[in-house]
N, CA, C and O atoms as a Maestro MAE file, in Angstrom:
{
 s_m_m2io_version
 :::
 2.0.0
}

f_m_ct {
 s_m_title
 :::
 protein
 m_atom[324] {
  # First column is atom index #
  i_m_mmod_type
  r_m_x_coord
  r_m_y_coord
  r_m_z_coord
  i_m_residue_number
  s_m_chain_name
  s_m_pdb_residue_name
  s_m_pdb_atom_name
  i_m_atomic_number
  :::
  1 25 -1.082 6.459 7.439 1 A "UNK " " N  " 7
  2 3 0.043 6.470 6.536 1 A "UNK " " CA " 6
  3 2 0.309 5.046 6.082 1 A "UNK " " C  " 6
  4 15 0.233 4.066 6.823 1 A "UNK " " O  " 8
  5 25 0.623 5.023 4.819 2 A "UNK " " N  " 7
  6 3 1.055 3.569 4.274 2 A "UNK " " CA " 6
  7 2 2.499 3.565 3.856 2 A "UNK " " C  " 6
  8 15 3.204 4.370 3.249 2 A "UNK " " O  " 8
  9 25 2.728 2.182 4.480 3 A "UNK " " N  " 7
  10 3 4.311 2.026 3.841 3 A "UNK " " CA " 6
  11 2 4.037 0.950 3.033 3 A "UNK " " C  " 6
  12 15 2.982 0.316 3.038 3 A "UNK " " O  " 8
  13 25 5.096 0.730 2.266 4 A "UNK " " N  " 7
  14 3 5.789 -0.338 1.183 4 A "UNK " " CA " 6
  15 2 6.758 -1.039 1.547 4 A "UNK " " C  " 6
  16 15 7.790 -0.626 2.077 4 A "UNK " " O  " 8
  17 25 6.421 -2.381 1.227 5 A "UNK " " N  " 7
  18 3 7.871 -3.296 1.137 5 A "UNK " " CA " 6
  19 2 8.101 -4.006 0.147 5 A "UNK " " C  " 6
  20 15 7.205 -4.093 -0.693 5 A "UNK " " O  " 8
  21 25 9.298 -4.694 -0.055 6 A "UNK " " N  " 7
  22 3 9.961 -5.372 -1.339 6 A "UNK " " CA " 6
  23 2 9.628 -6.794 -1.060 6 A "UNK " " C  " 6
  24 15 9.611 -7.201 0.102 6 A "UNK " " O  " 8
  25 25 9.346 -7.615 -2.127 7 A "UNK " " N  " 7
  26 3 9.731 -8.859 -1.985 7 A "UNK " " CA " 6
  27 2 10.196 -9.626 -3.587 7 A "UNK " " C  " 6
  28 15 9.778 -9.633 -4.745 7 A "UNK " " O  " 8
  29 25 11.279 -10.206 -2.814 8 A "UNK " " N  " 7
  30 3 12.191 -11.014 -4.147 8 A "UNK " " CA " 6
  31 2 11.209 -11.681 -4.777 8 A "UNK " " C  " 6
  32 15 10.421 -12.143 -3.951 8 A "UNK " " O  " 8
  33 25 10.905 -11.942 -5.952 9 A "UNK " " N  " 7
  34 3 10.749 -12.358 -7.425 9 A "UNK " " CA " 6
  35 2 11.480 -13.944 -7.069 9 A "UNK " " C  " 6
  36 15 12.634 -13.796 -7.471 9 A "UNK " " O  " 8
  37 25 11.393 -14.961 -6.673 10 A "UNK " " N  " 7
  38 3 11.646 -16.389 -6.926 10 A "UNK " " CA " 6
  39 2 12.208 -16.256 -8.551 10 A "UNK " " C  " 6
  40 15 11.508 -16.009 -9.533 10 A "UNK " " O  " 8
  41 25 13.493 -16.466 -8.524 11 A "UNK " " N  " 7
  42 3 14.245 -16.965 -9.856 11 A "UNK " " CA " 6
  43 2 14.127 -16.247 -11.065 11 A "UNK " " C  " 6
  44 15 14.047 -16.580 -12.247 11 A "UNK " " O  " 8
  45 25 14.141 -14.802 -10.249 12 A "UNK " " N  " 7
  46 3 14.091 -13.860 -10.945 12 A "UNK " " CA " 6
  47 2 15.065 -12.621 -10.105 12 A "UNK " " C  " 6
  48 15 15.381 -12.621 -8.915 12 A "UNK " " O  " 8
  49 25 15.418 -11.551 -11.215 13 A "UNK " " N  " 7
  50 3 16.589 -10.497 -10.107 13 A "UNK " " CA " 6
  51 2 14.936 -9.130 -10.809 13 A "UNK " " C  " 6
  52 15 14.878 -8.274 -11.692 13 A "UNK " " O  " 8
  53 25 14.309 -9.472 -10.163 14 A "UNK " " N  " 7
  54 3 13.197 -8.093 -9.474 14 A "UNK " " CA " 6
  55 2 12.524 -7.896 -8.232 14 A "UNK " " C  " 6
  56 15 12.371 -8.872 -7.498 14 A "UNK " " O  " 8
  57 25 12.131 -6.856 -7.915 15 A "UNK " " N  " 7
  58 3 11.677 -7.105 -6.598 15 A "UNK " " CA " 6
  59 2 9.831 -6.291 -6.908 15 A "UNK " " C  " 6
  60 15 9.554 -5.357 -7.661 15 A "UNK " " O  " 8
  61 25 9.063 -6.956 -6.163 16 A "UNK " " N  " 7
  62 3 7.722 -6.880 -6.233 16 A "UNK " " CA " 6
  63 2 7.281 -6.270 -5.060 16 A "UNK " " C  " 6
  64 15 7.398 -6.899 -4.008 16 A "UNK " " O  " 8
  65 25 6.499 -4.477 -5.059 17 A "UNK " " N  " 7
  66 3 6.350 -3.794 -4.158 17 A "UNK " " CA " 6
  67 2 5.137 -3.711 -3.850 17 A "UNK " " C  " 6
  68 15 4.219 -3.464 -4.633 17 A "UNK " " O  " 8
  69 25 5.015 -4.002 -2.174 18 A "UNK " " N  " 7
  70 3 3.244 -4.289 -2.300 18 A "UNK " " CA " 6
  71 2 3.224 -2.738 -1.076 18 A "UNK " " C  " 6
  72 15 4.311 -2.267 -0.739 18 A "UNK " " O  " 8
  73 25 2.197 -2.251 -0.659 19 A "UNK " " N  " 7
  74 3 1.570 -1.562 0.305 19 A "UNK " " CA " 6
  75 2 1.223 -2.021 0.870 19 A "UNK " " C  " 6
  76 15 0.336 -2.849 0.664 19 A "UNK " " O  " 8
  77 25 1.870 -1.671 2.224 20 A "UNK " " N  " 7
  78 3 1.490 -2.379 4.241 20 A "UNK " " CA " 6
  79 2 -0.047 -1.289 4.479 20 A "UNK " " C  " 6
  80 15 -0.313 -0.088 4.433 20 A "UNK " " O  " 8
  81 25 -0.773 -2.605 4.749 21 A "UNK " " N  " 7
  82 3 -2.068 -1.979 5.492 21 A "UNK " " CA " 6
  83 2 -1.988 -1.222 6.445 21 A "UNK " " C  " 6
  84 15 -1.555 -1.825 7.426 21 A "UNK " " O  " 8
  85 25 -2.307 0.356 6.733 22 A "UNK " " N  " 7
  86 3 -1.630 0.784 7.620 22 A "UNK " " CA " 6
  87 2 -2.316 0.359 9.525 22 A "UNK " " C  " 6
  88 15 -1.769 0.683 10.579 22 A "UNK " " O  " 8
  89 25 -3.124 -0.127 9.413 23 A "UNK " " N  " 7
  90 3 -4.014 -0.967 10.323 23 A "UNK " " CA " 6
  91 2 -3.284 -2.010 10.580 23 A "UNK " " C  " 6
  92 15 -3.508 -2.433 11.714 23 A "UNK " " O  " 8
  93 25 -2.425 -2.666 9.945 24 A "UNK " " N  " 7
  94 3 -1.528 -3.239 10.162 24 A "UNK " " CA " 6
  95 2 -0.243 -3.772 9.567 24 A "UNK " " C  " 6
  96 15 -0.220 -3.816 8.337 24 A "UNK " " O  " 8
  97 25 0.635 -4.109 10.102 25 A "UNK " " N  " 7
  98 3 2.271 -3.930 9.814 25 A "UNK " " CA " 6
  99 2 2.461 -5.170 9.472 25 A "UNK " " C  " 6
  100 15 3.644 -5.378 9.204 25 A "UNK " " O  " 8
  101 25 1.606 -6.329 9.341 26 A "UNK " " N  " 7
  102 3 1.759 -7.796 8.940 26 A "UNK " " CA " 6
  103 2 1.020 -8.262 8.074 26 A "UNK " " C  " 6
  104 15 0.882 -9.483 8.145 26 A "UNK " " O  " 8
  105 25 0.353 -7.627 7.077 27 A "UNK " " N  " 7
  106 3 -0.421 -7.959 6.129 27 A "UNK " " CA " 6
  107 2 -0.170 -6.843 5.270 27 A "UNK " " C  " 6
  108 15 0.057 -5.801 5.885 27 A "UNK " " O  " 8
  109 25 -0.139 -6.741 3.621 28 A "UNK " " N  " 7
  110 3 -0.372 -6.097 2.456 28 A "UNK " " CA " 6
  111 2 -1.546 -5.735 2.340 28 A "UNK " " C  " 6
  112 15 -2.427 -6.411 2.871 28 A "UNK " " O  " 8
  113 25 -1.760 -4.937 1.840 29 A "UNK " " N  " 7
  114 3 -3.399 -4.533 1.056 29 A "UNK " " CA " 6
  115 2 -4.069 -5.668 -0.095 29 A "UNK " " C  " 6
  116 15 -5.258 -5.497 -0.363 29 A "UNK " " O  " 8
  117 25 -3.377 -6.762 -0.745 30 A "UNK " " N  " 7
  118 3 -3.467 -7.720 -1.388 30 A "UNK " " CA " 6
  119 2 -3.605 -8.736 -0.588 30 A "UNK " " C  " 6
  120 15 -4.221 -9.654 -1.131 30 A "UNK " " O  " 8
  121 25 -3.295 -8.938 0.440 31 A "UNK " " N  " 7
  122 3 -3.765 -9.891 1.729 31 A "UNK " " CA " 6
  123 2 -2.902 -10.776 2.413 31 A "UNK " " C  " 6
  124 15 -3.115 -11.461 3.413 31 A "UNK " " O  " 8
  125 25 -1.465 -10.597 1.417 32 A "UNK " " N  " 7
  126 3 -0.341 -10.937 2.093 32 A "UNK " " CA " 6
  127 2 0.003 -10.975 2.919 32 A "UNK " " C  " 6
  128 15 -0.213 -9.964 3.589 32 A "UNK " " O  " 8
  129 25 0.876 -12.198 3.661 33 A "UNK " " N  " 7
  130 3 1.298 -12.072 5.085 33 A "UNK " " CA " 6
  131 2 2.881 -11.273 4.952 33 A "UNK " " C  " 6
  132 15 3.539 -11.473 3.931 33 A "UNK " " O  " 8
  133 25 3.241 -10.673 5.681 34 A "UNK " " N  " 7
  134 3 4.747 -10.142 5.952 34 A "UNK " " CA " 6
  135 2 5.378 -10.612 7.084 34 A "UNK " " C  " 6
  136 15 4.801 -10.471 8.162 34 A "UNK " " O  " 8
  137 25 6.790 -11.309 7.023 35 A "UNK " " N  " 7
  138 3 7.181 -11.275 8.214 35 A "UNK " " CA " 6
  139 2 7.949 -10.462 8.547 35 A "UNK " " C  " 6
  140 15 8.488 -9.741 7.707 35 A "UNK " " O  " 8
  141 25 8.272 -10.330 10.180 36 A "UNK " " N  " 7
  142 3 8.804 -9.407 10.562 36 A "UNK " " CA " 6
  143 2 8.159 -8.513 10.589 36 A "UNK " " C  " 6
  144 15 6.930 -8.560 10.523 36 A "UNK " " O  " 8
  145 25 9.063 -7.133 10.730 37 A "UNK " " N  " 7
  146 3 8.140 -5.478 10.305 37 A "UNK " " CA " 6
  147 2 7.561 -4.884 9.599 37 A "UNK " " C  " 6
  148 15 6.899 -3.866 9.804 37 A "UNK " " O  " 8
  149 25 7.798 -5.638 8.360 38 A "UNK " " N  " 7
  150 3 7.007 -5.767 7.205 38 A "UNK " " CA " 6
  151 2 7.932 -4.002 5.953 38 A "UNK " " C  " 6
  152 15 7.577 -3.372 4.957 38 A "UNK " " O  " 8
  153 25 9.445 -3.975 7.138 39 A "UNK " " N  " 7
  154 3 10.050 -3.280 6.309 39 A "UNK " " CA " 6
  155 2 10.583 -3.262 5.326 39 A "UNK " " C  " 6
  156 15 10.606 -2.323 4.530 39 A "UNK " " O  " 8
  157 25 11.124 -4.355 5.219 40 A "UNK " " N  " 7
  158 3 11.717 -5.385 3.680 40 A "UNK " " CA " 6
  159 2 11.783 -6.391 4.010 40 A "UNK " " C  " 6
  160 15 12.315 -6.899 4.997 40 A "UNK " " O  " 8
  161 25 10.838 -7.070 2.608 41 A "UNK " " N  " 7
  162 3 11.211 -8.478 2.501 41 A "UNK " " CA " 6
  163 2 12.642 -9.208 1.859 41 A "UNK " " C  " 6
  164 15 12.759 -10.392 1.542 41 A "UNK " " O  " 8
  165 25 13.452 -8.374 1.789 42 A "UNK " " N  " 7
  166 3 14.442 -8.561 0.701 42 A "UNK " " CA " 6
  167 2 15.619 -7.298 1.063 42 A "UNK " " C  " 6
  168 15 15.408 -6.093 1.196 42 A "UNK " " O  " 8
  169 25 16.943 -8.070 1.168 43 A "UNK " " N  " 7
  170 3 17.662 -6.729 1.162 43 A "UNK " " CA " 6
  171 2 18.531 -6.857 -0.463 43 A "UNK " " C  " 6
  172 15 19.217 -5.867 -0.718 43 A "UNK " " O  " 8
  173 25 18.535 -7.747 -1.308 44 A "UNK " " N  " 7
  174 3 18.835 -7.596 -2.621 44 A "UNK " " CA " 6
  175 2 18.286 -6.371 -3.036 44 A "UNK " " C  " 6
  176 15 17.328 -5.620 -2.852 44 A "UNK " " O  " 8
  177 25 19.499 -6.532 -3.790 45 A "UNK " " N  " 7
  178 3 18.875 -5.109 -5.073 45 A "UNK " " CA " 6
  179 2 18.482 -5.982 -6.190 45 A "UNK " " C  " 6
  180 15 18.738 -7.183 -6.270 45 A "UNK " " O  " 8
  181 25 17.901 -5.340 -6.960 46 A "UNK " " N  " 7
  182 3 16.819 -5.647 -8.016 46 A "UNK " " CA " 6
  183 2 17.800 -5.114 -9.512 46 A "UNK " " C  " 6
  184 15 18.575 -4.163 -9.623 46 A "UNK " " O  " 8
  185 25 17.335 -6.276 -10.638 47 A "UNK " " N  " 7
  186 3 17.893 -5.306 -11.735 47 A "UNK " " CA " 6
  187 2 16.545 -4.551 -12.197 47 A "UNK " " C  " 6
  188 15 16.666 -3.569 -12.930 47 A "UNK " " O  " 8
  189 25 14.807 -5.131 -11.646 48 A "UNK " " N  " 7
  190 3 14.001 -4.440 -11.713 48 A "UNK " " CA " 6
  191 2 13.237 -4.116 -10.990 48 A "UNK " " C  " 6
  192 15 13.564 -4.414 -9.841 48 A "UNK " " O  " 8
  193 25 12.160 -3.538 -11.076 49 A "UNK " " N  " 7
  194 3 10.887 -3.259 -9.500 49 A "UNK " " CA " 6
  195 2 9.635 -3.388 -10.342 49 A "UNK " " C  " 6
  196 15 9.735 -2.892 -11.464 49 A "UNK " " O  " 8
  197 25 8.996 -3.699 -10.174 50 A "UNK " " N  " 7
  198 3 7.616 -3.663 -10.381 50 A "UNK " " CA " 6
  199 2 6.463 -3.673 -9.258 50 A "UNK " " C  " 6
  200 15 6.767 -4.277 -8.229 50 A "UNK " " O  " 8
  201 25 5.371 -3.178 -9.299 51 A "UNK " " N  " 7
  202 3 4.407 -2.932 -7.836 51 A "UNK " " CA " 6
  203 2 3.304 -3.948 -8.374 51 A "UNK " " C  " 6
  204 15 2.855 -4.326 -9.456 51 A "UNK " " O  " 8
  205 25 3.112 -4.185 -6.969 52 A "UNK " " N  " 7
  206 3 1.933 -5.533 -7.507 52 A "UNK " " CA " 6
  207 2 0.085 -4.808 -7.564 52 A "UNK " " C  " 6
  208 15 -0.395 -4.084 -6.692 52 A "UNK " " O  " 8
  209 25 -0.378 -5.115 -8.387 53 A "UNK " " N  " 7
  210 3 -1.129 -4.210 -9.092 53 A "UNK " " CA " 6
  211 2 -2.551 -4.427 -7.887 53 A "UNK " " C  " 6
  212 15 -3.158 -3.389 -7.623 53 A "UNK " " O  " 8
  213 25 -2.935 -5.462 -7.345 54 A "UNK " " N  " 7
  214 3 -3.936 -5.699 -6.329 54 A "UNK " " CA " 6
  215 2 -3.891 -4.823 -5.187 54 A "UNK " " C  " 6
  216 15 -4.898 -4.429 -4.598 54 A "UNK " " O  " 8
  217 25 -2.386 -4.443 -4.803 55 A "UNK " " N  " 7
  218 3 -1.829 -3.596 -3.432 55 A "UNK " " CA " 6
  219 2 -2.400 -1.750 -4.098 55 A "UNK " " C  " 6
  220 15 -2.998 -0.901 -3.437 55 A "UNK " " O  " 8
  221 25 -2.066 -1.676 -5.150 56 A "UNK " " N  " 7
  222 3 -2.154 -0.348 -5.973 56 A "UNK " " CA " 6
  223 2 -3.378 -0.156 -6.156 56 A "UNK " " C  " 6
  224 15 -3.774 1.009 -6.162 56 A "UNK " " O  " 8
  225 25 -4.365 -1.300 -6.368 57 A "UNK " " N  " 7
  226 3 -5.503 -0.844 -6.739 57 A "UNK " " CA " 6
  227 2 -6.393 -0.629 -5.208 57 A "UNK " " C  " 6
  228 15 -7.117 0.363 -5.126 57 A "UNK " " O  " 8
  229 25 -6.329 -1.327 -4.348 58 A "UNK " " N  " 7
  230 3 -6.465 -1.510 -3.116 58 A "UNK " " CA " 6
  231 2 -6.192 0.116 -2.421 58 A "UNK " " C  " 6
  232 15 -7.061 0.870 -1.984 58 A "UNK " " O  " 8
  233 25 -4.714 0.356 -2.485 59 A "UNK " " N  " 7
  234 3 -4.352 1.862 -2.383 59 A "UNK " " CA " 6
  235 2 -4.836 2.956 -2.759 59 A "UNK " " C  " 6
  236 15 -4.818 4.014 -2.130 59 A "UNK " " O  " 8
  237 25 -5.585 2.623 -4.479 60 A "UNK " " N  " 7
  238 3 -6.193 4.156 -4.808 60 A "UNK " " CA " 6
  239 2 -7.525 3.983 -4.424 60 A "UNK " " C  " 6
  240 15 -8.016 5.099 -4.594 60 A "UNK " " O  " 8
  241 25 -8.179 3.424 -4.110 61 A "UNK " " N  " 7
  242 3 -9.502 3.533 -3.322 61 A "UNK " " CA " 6
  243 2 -9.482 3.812 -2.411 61 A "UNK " " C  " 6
  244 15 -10.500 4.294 -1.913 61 A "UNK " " O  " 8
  245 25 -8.348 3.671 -1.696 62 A "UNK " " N  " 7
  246 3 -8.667 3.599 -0.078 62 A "UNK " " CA " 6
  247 2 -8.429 5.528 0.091 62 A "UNK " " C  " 6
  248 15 -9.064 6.351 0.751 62 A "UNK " " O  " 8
  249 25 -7.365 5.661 -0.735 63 A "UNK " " N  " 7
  250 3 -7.040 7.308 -1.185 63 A "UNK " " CA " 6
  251 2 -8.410 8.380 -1.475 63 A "UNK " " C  " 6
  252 15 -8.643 9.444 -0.902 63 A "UNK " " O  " 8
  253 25 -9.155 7.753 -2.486 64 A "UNK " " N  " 7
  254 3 -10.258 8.248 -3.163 64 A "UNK " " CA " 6
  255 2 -11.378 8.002 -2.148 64 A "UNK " " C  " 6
  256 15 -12.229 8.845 -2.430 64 A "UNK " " O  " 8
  257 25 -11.848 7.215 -1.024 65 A "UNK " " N  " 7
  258 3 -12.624 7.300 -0.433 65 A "UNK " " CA " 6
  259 2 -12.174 7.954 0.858 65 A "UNK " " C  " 6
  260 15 -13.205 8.358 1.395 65 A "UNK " " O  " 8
  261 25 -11.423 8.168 1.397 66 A "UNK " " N  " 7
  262 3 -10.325 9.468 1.871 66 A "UNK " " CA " 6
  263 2 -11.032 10.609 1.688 66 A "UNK " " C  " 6
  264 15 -12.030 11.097 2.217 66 A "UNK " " O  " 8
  265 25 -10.207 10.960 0.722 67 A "UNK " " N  " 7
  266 3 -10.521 12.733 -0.195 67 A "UNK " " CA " 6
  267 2 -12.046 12.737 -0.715 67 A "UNK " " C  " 6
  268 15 -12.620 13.743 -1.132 67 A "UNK " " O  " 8
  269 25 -12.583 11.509 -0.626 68 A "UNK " " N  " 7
  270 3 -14.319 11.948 -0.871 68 A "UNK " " CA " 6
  271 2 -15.238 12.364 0.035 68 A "UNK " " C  " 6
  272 15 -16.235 13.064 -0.145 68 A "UNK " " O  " 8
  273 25 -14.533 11.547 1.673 69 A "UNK " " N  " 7
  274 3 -14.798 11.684 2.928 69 A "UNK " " CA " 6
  275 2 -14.360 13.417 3.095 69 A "UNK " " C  " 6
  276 15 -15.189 14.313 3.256 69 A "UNK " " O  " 8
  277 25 -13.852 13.483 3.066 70 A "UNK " " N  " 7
  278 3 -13.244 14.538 3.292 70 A "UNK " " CA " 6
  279 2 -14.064 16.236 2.493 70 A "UNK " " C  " 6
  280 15 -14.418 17.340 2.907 70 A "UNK " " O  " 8
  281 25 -14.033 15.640 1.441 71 A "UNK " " N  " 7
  282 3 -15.048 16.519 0.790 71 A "UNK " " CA " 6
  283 2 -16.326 16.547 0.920 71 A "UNK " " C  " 6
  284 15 -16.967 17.489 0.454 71 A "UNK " " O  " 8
  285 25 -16.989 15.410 1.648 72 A "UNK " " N  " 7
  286 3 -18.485 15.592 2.002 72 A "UNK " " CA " 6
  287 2 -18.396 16.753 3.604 72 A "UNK " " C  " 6
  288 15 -19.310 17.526 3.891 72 A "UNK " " O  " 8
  289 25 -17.203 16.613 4.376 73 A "UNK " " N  " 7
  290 3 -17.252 17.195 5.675 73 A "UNK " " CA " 6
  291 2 -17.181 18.292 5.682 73 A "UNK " " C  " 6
  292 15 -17.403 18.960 6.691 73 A "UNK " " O  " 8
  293 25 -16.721 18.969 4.111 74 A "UNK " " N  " 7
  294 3 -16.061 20.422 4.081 74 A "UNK " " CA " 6
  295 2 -17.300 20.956 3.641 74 A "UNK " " C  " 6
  296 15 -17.749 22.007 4.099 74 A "UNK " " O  " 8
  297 25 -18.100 20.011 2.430 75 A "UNK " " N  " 7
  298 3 -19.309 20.848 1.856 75 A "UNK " " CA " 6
  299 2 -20.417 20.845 3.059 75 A "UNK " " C  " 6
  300 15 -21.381 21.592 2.898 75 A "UNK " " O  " 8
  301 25 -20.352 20.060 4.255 76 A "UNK " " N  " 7
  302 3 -21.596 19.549 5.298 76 A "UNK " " CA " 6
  303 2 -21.040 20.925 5.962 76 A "UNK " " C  " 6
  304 15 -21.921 21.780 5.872 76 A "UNK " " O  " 8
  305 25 -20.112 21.322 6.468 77 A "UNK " " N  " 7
  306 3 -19.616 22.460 6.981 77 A "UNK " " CA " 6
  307 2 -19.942 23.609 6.451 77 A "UNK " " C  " 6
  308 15 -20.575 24.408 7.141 77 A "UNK " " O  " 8
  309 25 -19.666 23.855 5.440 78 A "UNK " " N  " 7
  310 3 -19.322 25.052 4.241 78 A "UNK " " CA " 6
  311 2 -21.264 25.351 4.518 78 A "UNK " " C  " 6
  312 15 -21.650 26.415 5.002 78 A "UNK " " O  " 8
  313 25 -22.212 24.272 4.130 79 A "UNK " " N  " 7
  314 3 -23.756 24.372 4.387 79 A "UNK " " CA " 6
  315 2 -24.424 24.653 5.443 79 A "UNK " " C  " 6
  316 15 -25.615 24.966 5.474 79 A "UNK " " O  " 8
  317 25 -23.269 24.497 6.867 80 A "UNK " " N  " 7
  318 3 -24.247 24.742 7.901 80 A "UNK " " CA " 6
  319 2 -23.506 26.412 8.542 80 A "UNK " " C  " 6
  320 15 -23.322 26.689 9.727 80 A "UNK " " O  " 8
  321 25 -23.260 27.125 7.574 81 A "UNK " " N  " 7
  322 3 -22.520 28.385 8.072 81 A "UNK " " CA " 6
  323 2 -24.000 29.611 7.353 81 A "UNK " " C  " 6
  324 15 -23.912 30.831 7.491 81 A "UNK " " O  " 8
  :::
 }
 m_bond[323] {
  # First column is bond index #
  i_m_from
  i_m_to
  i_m_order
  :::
  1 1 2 1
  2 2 3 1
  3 3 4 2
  4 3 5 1
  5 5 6 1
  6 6 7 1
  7 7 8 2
  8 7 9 1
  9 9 10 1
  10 10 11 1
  11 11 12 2
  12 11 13 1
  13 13 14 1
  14 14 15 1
  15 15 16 2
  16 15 17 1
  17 17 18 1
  18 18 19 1
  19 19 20 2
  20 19 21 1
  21 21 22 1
  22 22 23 1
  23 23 24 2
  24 23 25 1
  25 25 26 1
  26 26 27 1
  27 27 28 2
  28 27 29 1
  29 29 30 1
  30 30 31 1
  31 31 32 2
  32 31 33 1
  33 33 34 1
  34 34 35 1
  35 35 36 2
  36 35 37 1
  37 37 38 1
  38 38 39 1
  39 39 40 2
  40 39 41 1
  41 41 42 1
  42 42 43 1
  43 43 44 2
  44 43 45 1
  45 45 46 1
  46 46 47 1
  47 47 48 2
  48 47 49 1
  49 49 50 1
  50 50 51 1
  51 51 52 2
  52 51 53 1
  53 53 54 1
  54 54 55 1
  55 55 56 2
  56 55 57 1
  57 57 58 1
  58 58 59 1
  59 59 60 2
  60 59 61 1
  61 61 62 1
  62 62 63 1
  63 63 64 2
  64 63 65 1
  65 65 66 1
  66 66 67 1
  67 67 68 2
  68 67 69 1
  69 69 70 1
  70 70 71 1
  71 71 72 2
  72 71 73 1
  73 73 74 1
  74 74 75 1
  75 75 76 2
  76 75 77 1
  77 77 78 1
  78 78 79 1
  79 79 80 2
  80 79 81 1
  81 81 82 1
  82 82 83 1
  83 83 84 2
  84 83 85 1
  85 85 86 1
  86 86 87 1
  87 87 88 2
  88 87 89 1
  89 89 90 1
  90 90 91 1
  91 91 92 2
  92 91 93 1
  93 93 94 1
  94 94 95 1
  95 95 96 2
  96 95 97 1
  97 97 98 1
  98 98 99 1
  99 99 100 2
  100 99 101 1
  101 101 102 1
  102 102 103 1
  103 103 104 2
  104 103 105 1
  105 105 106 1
  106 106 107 1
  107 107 108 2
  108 107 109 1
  109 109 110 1
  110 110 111 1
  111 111 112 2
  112 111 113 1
  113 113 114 1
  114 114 115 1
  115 115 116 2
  116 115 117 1
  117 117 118 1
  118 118 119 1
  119 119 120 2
  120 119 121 1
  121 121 122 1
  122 122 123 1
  123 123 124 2
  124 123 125 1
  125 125 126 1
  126 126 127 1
  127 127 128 2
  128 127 129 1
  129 129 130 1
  130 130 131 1
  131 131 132 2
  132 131 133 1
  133 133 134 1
  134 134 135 1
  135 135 136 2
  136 135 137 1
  137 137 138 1
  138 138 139 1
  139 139 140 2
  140 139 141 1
  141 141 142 1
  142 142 143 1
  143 143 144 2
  144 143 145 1
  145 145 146 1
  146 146 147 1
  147 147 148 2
  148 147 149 1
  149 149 150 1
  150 150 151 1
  151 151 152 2
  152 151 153 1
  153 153 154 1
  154 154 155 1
  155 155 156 2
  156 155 157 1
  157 157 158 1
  158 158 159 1
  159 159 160 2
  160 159 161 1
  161 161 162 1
  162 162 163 1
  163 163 164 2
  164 163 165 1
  165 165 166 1
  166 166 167 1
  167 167 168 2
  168 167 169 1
  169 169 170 1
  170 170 171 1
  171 171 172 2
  172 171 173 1
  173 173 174 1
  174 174 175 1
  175 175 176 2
  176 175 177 1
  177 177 178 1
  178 178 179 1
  179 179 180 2
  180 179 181 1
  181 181 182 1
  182 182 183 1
  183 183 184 2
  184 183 185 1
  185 185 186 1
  186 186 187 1
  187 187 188 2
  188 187 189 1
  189 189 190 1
  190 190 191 1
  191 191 192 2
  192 191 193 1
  193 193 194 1
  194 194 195 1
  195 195 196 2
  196 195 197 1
  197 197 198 1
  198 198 199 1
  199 199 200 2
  200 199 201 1
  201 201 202 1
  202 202 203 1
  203 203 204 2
  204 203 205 1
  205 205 206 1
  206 206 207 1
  207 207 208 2
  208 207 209 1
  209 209 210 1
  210 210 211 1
  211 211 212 2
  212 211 213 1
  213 213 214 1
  214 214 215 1
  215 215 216 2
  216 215 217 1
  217 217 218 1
  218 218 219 1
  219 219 220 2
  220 219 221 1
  221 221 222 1
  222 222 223 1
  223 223 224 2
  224 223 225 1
  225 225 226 1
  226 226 227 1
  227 227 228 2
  228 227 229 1
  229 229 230 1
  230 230 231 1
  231 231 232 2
  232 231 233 1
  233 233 234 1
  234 234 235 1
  235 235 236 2
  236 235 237 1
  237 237 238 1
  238 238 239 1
  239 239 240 2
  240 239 241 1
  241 241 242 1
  242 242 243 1
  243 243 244 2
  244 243 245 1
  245 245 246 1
  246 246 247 1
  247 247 248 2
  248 247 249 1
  249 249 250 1
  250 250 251 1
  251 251 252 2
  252 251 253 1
  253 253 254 1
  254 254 255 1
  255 255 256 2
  256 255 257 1
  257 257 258 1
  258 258 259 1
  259 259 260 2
  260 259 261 1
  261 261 262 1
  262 262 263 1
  263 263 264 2
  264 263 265 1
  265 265 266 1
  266 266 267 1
  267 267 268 2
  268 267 269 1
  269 269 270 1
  270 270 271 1
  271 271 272 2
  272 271 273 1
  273 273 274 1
  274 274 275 1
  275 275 276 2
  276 275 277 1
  277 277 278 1
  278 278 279 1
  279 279 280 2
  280 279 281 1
  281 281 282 1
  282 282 283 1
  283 283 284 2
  284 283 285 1
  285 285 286 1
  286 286 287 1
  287 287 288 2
  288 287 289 1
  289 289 290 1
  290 290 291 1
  291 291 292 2
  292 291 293 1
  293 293 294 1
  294 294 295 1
  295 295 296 2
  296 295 297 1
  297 297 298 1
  298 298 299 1
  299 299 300 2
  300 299 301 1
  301 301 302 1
  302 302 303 1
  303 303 304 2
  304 303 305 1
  305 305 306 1
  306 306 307 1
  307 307 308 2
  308 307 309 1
  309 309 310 1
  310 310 311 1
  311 311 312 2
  312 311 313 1
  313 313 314 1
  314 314 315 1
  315 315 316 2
  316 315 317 1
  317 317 318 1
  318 318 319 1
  319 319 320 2
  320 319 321 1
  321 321 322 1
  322 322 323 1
  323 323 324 2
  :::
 }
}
């Protein structure tokens, strides 16, 4: 399972949402360090959000090689019946 955390925008009112590696709770999928729990970096509210696009792209692969895994085990199954 992957979580998300916020981090404030420097001199800016947005907050920038990356995806926690779920392997670990101190690094992003972009390679970021997090401190703490890596639950929020930020307890501001935002007048915007935006997701940081390296964490997202990082995320849908890791998704897509998932569900591809997954579909080779069902057809390797489905073949040996």
């Amino acid at each position: 399972m992957y979580r998300m955390c916020a981090e404030a925008m420097a001199g800016q009112s947005e907050l920038l949402w990356h995806v926690l590696a779920h392997d670990s709770s101190a690094h992003t999928l972009c390679g970021r360090h997090v401190a703490g729990d890596g639950s929020a970096l930020t307890g501001a509210s935002a007048a915007a959000d935006r997701y940081c696009l390296p964490c997202m792209s990082n995320f849908r692969s890791a998704v897509r090689e998932r569900a591809d895994l997954a579909q080779k085990q069902k057809s390797g199954a489905s073949a040996g019946r």
